[in-house]
Z-matrix of the N, CA and C atoms (Angstrom, degrees):
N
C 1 1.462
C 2 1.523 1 108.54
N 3 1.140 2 102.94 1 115.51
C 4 1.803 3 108.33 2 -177.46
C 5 1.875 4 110.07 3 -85.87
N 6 1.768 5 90.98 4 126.55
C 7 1.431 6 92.78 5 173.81
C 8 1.668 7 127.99 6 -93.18
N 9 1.661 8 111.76 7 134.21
C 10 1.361 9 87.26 8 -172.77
C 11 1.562 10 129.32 9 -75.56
N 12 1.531 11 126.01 10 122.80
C 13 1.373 12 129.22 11 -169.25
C 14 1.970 13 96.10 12 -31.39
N 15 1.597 14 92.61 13 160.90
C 16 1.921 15 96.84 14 179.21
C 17 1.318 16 73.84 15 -121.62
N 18 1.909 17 89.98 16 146.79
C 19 1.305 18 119.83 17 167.82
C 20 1.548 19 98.08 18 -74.43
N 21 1.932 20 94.21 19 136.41
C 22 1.187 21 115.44 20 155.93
C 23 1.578 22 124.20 21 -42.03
N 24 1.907 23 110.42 22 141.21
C 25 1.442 24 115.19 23 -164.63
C 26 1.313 25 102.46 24 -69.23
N 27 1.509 26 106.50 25 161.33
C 28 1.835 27 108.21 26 -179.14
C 29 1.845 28 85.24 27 -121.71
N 30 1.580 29 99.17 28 161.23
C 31 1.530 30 98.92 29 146.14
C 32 1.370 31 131.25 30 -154.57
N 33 1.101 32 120.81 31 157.92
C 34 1.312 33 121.02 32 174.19
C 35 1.506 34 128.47 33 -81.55
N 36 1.461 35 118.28 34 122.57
C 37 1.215 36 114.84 35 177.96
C 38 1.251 37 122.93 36 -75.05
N 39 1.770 38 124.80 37 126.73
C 40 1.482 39 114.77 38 179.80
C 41 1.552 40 96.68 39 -124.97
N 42 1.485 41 115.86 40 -176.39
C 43 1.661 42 129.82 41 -18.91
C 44 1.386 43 112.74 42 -61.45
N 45 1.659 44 118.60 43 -16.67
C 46 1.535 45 106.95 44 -135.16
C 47 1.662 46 90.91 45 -109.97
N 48 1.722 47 120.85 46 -170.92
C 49 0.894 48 111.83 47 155.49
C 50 2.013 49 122.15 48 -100.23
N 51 1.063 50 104.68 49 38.57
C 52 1.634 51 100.79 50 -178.05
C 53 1.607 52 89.69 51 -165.60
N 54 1.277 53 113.94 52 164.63
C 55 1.150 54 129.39 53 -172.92
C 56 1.678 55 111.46 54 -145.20
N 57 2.003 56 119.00 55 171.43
C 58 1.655 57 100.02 56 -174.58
C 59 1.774 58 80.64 57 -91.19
N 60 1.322 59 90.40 58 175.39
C 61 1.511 60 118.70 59 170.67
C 62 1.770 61 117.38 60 -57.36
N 63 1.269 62 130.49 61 -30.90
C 64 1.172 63 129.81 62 -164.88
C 65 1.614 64 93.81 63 -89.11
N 66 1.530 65 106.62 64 -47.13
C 67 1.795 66 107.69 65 174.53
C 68 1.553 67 128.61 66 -63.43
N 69 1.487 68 107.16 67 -17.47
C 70 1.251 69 109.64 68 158.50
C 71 1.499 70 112.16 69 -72.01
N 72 1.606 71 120.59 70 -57.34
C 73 1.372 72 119.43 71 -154.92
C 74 2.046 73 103.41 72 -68.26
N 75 1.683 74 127.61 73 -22.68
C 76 1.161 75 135.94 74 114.23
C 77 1.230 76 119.24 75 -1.13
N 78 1.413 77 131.35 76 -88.25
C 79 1.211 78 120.00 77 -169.27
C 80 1.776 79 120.99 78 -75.59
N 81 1.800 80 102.20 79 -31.25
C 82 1.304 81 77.95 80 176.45
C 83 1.763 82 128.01 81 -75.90
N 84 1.312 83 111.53 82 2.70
C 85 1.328 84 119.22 83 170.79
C 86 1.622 85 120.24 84 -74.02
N 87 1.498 86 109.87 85 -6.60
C 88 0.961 87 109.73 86 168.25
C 89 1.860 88 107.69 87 -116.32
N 90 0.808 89 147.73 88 -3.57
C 91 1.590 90 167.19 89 -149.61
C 92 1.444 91 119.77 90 -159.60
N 93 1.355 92 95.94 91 141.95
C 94 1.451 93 102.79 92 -160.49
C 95 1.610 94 95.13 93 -81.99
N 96 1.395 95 120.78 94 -23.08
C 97 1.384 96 119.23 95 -169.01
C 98 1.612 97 98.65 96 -155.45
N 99 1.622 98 112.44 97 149.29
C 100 1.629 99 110.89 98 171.30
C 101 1.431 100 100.09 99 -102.89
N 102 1.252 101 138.55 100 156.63
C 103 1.514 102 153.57 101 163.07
C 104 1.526 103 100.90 102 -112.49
N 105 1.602 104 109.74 103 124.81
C 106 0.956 105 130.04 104 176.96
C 107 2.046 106 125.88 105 -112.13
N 108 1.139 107 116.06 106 117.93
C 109 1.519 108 105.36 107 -162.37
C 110 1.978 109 89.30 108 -78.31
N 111 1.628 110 90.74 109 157.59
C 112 1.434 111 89.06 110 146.15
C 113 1.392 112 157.63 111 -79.36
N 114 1.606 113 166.17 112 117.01
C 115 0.618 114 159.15 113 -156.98
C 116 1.727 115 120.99 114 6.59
N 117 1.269 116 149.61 115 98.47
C 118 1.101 117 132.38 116 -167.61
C 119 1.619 118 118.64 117 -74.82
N 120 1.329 119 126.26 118 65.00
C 121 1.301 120 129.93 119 -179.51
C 122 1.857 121 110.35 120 -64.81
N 123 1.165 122 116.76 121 83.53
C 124 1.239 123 119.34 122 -169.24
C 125 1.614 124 115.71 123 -87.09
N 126 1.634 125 131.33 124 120.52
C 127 0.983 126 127.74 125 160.74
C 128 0.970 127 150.03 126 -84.81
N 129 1.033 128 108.68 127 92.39
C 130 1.954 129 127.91 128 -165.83
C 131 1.650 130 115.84 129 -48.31
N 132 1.214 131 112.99 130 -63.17
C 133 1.518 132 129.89 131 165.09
C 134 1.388 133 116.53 132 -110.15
N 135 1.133 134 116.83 133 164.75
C 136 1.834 135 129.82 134 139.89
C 137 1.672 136 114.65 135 -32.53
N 138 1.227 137 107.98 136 -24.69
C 139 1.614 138 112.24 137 -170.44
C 140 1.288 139 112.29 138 -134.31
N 141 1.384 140 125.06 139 -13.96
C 142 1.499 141 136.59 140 -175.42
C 143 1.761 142 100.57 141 -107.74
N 144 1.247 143 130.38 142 136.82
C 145 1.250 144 133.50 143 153.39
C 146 1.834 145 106.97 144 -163.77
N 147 1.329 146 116.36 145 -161.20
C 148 1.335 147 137.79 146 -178.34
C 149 1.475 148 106.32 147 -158.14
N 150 1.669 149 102.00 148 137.10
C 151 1.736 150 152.29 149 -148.16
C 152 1.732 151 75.93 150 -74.00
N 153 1.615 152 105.91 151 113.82
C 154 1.953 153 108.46 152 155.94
C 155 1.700 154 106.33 153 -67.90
N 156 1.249 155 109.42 154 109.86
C 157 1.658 156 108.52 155 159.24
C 158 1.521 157 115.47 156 -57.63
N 159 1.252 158 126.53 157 115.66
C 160 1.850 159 111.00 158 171.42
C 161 1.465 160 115.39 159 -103.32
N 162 1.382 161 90.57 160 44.92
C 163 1.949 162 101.28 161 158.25
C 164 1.830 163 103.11 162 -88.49
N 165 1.059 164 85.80 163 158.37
C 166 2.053 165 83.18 164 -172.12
C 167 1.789 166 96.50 165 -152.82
N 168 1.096 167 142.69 166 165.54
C 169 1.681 168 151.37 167 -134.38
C 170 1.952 169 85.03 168 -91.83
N 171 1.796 170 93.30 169 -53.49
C 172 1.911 171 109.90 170 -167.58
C 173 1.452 172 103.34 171 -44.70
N 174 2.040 173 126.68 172 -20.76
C 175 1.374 174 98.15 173 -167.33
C 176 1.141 175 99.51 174 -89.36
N 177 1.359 176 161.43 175 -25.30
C 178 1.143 177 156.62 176 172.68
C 179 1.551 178 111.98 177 -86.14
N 180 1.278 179 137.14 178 9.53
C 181 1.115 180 133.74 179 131.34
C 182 1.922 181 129.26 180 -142.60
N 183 1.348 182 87.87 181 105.60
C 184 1.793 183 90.94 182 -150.42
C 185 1.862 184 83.66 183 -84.61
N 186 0.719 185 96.00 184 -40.89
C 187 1.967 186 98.23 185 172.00
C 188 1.655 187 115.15 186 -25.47
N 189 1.947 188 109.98 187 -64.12
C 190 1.029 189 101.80 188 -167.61
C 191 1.701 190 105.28 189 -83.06
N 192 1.157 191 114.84 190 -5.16
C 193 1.678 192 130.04 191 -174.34
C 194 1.981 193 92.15 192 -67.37
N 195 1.348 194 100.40 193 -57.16
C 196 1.462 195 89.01 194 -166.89
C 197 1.521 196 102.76 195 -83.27
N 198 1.013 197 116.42 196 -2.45
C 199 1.760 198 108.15 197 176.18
C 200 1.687 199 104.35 198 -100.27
N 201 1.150 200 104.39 199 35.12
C 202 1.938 201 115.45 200 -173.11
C 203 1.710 202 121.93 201 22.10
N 204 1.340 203 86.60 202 33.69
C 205 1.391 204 94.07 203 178.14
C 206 1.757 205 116.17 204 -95.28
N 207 1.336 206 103.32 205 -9.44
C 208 1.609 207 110.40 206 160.25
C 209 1.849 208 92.16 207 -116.73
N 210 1.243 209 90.38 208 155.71
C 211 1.562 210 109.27 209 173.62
C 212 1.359 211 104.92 210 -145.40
N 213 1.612 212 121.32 211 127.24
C 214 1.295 213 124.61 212 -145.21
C 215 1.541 214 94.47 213 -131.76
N 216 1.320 215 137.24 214 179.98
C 217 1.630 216 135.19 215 159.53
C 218 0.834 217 114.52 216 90.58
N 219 1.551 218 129.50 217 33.32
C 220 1.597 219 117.61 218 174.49
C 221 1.519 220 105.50 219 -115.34
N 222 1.234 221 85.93 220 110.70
C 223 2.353 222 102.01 221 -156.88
C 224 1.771 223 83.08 222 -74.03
N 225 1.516 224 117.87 223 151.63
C 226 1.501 225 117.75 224 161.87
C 227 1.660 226 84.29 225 -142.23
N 228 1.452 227 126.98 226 23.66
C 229 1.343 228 98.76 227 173.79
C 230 1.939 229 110.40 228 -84.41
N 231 1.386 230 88.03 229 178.77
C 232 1.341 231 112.50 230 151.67
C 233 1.499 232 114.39 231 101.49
N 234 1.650 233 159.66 232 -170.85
C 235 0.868 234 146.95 233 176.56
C 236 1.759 235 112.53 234 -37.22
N 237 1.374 236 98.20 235 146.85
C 238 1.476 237 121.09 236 -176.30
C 239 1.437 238 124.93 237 -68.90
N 240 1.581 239 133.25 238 74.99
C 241 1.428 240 124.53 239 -166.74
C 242 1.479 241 118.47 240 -34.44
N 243 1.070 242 137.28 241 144.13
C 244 1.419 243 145.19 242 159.00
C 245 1.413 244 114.68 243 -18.74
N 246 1.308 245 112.48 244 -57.30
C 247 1.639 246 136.62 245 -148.30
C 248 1.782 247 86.02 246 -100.84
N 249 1.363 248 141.00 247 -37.73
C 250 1.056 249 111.57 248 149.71
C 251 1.384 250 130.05 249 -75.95
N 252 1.341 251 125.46 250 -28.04
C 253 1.413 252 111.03 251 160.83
C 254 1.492 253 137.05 252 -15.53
N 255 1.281 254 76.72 253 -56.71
C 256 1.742 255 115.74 254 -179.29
C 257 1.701 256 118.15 255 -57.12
N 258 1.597 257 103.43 256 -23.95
C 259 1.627 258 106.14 257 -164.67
C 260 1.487 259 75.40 258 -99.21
N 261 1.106 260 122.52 259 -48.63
C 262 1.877 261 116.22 260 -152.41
C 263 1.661 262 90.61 261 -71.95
N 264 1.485 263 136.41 262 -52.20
C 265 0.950 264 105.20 263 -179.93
C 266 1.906 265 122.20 264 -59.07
N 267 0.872 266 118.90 265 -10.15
C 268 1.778 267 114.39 266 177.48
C 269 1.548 268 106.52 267 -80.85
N 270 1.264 269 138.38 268 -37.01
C 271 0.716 270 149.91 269 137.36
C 272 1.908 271 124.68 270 -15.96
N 273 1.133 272 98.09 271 -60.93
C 274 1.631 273 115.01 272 175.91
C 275 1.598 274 113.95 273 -80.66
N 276 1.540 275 109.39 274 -11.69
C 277 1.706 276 115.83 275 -178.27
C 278 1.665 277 104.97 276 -112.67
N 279 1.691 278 92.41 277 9.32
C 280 1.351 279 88.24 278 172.04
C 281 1.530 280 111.89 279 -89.82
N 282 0.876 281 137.19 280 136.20
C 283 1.524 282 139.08 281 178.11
C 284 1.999 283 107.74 282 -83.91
N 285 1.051 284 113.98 283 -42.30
C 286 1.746 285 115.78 284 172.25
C 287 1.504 286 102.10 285 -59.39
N 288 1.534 287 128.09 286 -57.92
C 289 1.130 288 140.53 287 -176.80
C 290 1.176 289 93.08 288 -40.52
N 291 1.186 290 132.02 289 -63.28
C 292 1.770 291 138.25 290 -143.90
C 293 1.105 292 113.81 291 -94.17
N 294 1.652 293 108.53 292 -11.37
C 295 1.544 294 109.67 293 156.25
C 296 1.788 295 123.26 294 -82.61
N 297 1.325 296 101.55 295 -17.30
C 298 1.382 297 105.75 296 -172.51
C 299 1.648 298 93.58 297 -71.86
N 300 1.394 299 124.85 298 -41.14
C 301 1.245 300 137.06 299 -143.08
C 302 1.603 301 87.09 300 -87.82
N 303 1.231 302 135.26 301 -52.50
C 304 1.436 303 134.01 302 -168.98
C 305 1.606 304 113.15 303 -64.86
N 306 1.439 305 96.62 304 -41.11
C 307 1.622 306 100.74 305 175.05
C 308 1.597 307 123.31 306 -69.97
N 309 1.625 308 109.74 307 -20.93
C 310 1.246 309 107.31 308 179.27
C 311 1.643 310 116.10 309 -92.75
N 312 1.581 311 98.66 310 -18.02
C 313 1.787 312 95.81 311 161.75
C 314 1.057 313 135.90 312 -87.19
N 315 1.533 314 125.96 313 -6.44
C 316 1.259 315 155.37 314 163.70
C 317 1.674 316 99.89 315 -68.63
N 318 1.237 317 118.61 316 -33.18
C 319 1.609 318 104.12 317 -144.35
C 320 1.824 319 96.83 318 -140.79
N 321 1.441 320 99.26 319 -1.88
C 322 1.662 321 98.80 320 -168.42
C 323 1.565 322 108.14 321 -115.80
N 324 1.195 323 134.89 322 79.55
C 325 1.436 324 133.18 323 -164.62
C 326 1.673 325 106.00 324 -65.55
N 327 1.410 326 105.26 325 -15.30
C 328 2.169 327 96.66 326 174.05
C 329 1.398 328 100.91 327 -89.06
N 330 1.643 329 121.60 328 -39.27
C 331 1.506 330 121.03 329 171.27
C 332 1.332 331 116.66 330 -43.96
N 333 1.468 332 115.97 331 -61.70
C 334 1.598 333 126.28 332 -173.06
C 335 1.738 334 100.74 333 -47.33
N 336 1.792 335 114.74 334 -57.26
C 337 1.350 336 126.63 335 -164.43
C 338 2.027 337 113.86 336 -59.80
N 339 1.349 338 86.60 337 -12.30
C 340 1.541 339 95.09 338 170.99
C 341 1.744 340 123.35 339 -112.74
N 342 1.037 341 105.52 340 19.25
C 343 1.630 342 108.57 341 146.52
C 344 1.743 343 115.03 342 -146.79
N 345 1.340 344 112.48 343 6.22
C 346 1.608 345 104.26 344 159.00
C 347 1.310 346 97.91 345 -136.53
N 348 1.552 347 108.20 346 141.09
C 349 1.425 348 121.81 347 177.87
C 350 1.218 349 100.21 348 -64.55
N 351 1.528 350 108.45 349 175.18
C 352 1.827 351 125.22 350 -177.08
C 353 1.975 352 104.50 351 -84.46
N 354 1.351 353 104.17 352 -10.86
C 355 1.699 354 87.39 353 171.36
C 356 1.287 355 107.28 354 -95.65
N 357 1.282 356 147.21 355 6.23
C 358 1.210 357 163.36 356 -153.28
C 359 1.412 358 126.11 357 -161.68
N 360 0.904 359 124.39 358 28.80
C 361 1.891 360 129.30 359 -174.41
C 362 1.533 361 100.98 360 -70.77
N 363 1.821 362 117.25 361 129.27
C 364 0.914 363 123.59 362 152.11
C 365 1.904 364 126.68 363 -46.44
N 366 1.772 365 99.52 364 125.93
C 367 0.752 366 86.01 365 179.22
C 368 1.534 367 105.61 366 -109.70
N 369 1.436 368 113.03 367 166.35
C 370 1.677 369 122.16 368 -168.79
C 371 1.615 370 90.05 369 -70.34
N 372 1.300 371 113.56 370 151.02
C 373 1.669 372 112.37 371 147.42
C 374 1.315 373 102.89 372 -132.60
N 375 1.487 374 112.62 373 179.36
C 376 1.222 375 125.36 374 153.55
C 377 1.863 376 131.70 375 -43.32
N 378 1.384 377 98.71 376 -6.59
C 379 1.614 378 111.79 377 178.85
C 380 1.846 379 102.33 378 -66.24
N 381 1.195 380 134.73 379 139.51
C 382 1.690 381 142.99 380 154.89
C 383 1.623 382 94.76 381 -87.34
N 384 1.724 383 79.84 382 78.20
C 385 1.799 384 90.29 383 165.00
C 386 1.511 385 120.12 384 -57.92
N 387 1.466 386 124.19 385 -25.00
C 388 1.427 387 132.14 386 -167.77
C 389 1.116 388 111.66 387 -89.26
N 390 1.749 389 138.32 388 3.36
C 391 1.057 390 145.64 389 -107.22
C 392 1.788 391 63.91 390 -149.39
N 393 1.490 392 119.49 391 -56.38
C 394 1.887 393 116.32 392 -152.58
C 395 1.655 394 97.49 393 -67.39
N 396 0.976 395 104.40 394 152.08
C 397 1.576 396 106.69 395 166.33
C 398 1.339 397 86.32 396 -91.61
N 399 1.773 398 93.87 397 157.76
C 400 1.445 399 108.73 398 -179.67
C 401 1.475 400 87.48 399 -141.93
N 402 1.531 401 109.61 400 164.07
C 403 1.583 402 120.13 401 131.57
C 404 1.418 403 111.34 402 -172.58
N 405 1.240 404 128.55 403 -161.45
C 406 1.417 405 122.89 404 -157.35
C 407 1.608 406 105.30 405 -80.22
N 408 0.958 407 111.71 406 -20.82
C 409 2.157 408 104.46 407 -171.38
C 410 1.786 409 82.25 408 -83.58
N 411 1.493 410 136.53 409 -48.96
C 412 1.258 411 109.67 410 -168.58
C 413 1.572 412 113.88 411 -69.27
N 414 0.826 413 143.51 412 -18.14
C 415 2.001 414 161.14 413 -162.23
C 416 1.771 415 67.25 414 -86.10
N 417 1.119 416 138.03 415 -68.78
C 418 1.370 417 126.49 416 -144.16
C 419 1.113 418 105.35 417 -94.63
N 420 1.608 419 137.42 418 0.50
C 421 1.238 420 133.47 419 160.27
C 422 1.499 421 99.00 420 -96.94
N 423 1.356 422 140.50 421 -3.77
C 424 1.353 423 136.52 422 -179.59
C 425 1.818 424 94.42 423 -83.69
N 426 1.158 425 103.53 424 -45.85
C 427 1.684 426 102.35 425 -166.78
C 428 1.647 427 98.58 426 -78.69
N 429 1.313 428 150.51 427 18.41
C 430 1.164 429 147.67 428 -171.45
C 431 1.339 430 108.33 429 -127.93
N 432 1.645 431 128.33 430 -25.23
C 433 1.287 432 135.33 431 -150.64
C 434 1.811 433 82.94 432 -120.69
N 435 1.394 434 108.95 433 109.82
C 436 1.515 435 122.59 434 149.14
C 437 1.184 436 118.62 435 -50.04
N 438 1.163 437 140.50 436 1.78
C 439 1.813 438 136.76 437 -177.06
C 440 1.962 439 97.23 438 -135.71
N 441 1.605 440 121.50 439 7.51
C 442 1.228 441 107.06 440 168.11
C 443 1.668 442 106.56 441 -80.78
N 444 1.780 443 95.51 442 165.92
C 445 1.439 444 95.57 443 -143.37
C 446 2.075 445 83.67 444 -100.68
N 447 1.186 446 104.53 445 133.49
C 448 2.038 447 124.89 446 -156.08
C 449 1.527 448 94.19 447 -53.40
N 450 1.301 449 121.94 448 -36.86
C 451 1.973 450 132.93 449 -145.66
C 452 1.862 451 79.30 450 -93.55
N 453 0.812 452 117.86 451 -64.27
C 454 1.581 453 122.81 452 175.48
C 455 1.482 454 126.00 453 -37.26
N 456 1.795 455 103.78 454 -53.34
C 457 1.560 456 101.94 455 -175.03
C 458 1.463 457 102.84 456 -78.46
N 459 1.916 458 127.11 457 -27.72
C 460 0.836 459 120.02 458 -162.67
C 461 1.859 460 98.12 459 -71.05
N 462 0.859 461 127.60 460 -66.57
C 463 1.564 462 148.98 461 166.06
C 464 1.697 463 93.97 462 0.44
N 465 1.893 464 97.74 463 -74.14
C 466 1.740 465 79.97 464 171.00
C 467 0.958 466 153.65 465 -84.89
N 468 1.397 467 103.98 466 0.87
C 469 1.785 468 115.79 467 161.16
C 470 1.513 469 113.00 468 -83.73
N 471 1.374 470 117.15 469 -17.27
C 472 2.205 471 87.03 470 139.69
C 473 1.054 472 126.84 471 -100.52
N 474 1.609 473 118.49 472 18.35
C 475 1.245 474 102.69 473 157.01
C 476 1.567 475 117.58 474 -85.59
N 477 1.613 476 118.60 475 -14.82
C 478 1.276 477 129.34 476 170.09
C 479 1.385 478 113.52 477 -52.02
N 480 1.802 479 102.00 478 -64.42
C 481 1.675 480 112.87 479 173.68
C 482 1.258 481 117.55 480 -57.90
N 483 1.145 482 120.57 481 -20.47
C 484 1.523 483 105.47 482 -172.99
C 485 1.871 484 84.55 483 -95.46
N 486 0.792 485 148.52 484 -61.44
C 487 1.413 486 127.83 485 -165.53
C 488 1.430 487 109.58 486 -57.40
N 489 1.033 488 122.80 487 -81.01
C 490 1.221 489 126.95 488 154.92
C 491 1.953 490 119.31 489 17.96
N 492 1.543 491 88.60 490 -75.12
C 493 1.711 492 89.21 491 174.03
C 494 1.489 493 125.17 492 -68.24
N 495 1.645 494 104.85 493 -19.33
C 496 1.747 495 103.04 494 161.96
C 497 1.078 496 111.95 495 -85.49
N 498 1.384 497 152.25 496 -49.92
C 499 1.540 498 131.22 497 166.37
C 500 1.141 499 123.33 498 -25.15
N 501 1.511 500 112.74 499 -47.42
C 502 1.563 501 104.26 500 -170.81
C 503 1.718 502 93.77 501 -92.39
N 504 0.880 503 126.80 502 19.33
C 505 1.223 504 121.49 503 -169.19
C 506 1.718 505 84.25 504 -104.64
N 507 1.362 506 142.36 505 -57.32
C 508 1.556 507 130.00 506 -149.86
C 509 1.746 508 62.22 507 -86.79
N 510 1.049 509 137.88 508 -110.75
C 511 1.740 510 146.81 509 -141.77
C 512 1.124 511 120.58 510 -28.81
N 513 1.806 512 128.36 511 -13.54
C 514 1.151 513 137.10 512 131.24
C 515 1.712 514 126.50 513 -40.66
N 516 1.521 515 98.64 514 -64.83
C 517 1.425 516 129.18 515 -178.60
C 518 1.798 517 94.54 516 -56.60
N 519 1.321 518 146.12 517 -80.43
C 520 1.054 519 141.19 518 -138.42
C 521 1.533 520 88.79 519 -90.35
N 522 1.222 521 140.79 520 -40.79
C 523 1.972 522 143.53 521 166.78
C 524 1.631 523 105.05 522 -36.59
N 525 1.241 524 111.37 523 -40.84
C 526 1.605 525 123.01 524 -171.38
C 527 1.270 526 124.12 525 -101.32
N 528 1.663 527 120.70 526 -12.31
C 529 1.291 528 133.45 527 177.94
C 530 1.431 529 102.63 528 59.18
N 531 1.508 530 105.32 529 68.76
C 532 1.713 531 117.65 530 -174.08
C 533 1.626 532 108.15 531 -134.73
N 534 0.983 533 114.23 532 155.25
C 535 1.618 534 115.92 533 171.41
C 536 2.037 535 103.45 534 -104.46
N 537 1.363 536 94.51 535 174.91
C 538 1.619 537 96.35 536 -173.16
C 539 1.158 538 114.46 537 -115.78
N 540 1.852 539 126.49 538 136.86
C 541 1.399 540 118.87 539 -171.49
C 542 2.003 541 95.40 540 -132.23
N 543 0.871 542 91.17 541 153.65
C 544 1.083 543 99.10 542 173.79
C 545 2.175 544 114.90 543 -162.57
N 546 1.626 545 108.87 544 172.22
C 547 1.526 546 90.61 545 -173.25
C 548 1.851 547 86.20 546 -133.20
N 549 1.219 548 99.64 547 22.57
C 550 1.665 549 102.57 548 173.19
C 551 1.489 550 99.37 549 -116.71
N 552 1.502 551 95.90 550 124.75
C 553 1.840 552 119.45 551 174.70
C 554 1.562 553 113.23 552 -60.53
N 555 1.691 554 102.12 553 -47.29
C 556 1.491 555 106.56 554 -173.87
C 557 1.548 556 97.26 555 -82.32
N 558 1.407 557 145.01 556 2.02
C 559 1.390 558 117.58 557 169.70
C 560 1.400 559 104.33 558 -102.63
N 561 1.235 560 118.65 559 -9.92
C 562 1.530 561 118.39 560 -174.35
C 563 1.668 562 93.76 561 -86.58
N 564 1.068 563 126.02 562 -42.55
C 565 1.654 564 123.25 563 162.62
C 566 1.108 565 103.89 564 -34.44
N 567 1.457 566 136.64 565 -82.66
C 568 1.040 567 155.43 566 -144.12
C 569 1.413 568 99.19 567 -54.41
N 570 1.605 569 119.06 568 -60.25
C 571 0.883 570 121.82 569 -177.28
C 572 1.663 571 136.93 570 -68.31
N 573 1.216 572 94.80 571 -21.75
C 574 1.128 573 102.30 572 177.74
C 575 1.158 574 112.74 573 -89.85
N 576 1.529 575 129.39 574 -10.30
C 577 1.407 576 123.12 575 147.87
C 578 1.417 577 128.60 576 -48.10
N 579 1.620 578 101.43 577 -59.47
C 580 1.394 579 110.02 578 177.80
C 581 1.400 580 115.86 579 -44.44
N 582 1.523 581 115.71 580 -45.14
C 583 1.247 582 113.04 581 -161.51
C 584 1.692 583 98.33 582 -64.59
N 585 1.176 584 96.80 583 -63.29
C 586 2.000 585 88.25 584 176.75
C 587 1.076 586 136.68 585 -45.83
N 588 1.234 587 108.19 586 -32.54
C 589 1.592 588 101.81 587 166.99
C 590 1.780 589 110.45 588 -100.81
N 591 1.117 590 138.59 589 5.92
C 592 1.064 591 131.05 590 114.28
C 593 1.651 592 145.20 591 -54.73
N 594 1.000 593 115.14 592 -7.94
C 595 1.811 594 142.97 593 170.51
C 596 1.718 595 84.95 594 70.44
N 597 0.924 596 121.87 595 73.69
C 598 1.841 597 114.66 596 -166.54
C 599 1.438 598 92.58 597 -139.03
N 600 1.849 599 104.25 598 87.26
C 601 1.343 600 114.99 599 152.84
C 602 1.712 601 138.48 600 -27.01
N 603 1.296 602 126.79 601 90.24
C 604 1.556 603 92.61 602 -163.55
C 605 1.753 604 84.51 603 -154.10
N 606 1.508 605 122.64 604 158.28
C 607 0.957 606 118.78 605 -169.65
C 608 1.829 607 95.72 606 -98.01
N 609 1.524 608 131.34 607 145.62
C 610 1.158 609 116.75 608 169.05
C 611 1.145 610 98.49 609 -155.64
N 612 1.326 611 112.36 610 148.24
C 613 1.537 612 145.34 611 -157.12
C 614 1.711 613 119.39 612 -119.79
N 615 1.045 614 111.04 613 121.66
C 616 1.647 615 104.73 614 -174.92
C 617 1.865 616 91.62 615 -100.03
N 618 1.454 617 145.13 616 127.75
C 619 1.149 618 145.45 617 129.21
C 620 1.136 619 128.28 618 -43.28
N 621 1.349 620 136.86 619 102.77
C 622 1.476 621 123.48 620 -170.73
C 623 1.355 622 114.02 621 -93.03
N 624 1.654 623 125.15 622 153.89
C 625 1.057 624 114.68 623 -141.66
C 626 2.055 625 99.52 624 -127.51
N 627 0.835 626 110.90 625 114.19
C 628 1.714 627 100.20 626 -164.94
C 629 1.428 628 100.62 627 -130.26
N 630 1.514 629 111.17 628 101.73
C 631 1.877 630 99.16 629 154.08
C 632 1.832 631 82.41 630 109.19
N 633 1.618 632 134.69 631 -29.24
C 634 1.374 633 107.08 632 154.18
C 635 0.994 634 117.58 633 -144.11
């Protein structure tokens, strides 16, 4: 009885939408192909959102684009579905979760550099940020209320983005029959929490990163 060969594993790169060059050439040594999301321009409110970048992995390598070894176009922008709402807030009422997340912005200068720009970097204070409950209706009553306090709303809108990009990151991954790569320690933490206490089968991969 002849078995049919299984297609080689694919994976998806998370959190971001682009990755460096050494972590790609990394993953494709392990994967037949990387999947790349698009820009996560997420809309918070009617009046609150963030600018889609339309840089994508294929323009700086159109080679592996046409040899389908990158796979690019998987849009997650734009208003916030219900049913993800729903994951990012569990996520944010997780207290383990929110320790992984506090310790890696406290202590992770590429973590921090990927949800506050360099003219604006959160700075730590003396506040037990992990201590506030958060979830998405308060982030969206912070961005609506002229007297919410800026260090606060900003605080939970990466805790939005950073959950946010792992949800769609396993529901991408298991929608596409993909495993997960990434070259960030604290999102592969992160994630690999969620997935367990979500019971969310999924293969994920930390890239380690040495020398850049």
């Amino acid at each position: 009885m002849s078995m049919k060969p299984t297609a080689p594993p694919q994976a998806l790169f998370y959190p971001f939408h682009l990755c460096h060059e050494e972590t790609l050439a990394k993953i494709l040594l392990r994967f037949s192909a990387v999947h790349f999301r698009d820009f996560m321009a997420l809309q918070l409110t009617p009046m609150v959102g963030m600018t889609a970048y339309p840089d994508r992995m294929g323009d700086s390598f159109p080679e592996l684009l046409a040899a389908k070894r990158i796979v690019q176009g998987h849009n997650i922008s734009g208003p916030l579905p219900a049913d993800i709402v729903s994951a990012i807030d569990r996520d944010l009422a997780d207290l383990a979760w929110r320790n992984i997340f506090e310790r890696a912005l406290r202590t992770d200068h590429r973590f921090q550099r990927g949800l506050f720009d360099a003219h604006h970097c959160f700075v730590a204070s003396d506040t037990q940020w992990e201590t506030l409950p958060y979830d998405v209706s308060r982030v969206r009553r912070h961005y609506a209320s002229s007297d919410a306090d800026a260090a606060e709303a900003e605080y939970g809108l990466a805790l939005v983005k950073t959950a946010a990009a792992l949800v769609y990151t396993y529901r991408l991954a298991l929608e596409h029959g993909l495993q997960a790569a990434t070259d960030s320690a604290a999102h592969f933490q992160l994630l690999e929490h969620t997935c367990k206490r979500e019971h969310v089968a999924l293969g994920n991969h930390l890239i380690v990163r040495k020398g850049y």
